[in-house]
N, C-alpha and C positions, 0 to 999 in steps of 0.2 A: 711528249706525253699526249695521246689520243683521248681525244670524248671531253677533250676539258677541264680534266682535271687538274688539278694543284697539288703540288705539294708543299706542306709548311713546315719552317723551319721548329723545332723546338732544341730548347738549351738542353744539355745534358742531365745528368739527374746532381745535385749539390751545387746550380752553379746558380747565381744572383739574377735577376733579370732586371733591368732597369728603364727606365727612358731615356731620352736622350739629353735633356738638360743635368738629370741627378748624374749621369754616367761620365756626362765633360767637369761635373762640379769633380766627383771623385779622382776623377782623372789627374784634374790641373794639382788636384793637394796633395796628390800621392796615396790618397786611402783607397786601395786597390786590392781585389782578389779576383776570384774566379768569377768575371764577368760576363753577362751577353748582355747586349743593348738592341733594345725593341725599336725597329727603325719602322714599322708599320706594314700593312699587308701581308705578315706572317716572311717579314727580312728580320734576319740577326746579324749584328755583326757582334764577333768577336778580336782578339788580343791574338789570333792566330796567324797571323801574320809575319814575314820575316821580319819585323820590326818590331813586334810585339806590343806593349804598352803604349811608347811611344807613337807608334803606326796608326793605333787606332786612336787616341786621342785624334792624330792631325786627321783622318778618317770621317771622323765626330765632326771637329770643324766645319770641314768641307762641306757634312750633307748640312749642316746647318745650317751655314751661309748658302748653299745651293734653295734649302726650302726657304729664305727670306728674298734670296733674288725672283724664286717661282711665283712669290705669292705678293712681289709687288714692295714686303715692308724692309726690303735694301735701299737702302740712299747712296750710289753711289757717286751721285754728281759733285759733290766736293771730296771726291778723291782724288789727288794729284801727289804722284812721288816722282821726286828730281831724278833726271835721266839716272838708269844703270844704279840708282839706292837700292831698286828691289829687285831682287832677283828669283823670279819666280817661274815653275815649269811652264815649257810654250804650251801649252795647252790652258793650265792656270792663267796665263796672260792671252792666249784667244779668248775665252771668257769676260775677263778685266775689260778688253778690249773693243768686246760686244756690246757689254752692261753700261759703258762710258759712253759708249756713239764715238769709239775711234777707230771703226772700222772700213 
């Protein structure tokens, strides 16, 4: 896009817009409909996904624990999980692996 400008996302017309805490609470209990969640700077994320509900739930997670490791208020020095308990994507664990100092 030239000259600077932006384009922002808006939800469709009938569909809920939420935060991101109210959007993981509904998420995790099931009380679910036609969502978008306000991830800020005019980002939505939706349920659009080939995973749908579930997707964006784990989605949710992610950017949340990403803005607690950004901003400092992630503890993750007493995390320790016994070899091969977790199995998580290699990218998920380059991260894990950065935020611990076991790089």
């Amino acid at each position: 896009m030239g000259g600077g400008t932006l384009m922002r996302a808006k939800p469709a017309s009938g569909t809920r817009l939420l935060g991101l805490e109210e959007a993981i609470r509904l998420l995790e209990t099931g009380e679910i409909e036609d969502i978008a969640v306000d991830l800020g700077d005019g980002r939505l994320a939706r349920a659009d996904g080939p995973r749908g509900v579930e997707g964006l739930l784990q989605r949710l997670r992610g950017h949340k624990m990403m803005l607690a490791l950004a901003s400092g208020a992630a503890d993750l020095s007493r995390f320790s999980a016994a070899p091969r308990s977790l199995v998580v994507a290699p990218a998920v664990q380059e991260i894990l692996d950065v935020t611990t100092g076991r790089r």
